[in-house]
C-alpha positions in Angstrom: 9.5 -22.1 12.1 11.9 -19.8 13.7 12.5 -16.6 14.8 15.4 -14.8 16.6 16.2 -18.2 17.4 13.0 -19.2 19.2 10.9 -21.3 17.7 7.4 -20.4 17.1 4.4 -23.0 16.2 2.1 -21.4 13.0 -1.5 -23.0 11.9 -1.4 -24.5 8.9 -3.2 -21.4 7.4 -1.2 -18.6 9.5 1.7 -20.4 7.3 0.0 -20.1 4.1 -0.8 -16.4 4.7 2.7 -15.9 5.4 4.5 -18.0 2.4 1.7 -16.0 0.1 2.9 -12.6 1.5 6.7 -13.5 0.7 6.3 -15.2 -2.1 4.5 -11.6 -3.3 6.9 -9.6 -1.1 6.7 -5.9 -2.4 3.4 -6.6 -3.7 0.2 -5.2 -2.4 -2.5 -8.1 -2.0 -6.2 -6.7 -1.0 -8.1 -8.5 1.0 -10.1 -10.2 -1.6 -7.0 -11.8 -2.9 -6.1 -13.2 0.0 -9.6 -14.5 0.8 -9.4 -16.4 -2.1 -6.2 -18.0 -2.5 -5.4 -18.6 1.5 -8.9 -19.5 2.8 -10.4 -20.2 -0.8 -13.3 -18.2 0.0 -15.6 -15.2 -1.9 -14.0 -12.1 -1.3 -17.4 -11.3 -1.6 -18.1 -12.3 2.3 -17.6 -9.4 4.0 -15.1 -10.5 6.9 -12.1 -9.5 9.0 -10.8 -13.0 8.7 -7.7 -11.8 6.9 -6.9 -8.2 9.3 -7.5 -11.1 12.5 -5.1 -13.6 11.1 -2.4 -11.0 10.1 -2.9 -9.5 13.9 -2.0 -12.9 15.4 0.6 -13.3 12.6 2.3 -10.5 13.6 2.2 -11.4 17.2 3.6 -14.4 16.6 6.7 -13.3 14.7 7.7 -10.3 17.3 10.1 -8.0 15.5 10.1 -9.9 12.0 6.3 -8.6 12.1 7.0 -5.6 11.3 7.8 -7.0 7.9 3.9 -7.7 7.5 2.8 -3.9 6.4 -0.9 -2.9 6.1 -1.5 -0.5 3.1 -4.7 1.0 4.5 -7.5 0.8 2.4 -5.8 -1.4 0.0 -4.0 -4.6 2.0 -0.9 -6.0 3.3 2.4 -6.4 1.6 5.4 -8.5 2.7 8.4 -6.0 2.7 12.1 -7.0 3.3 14.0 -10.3 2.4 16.4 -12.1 1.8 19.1 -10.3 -0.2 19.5 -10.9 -3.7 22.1 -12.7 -4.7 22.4 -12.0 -8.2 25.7 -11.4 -9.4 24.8 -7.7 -10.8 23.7 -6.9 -7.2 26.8 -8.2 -5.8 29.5 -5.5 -4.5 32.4 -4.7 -6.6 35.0 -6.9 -4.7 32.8 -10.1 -5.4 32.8 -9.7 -9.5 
């Protein structure tokens, strides 16, 4: 993966946390809900697997982590994106 130009290595399950987070981007996902999808575990364990693992996530990505967002109490949510390209978003000049 890359970032700012640099490439940057990701576990197999960092990437998963991340592809989950964008594919949901806007979208709170609690903690549970990540527990089970990403590491397929209860979210009845009581852990801070997921808040560790977004931590190091973060670090990884420099500036593009602050597009991982913690919603306290709640989760995380993936904000920002790509821009949509759909022709009712597009300016004027490009209809």
């Amino acid at each position: 993966m890359w970032v700012d130009g640099d490439e940057i290595a990701l576990t197999a399950l960092e990437l998963r946390l991340l592809c989950t987070l964008y594919d949901r981007r806007g979208r709170v996902q609690s903690r549970a809900v990540l527990l089970d999808e990403v590491w397929r575990m209860s979210s009845e364990v009581n852990t801070r697997t997921v808040d560790t693992h977004v931590k190091r996530l973060r670090e990884k990505l420099g500036d593009a982590g602050s597009y991982l967002e913690t919603v306290r109490g709640v989760g995380y949510r993936f904000t920002g994106g790509p821009p949509d390209d759909a022709p009712d978003k597009a300016p004027p000049s490009a209809r």
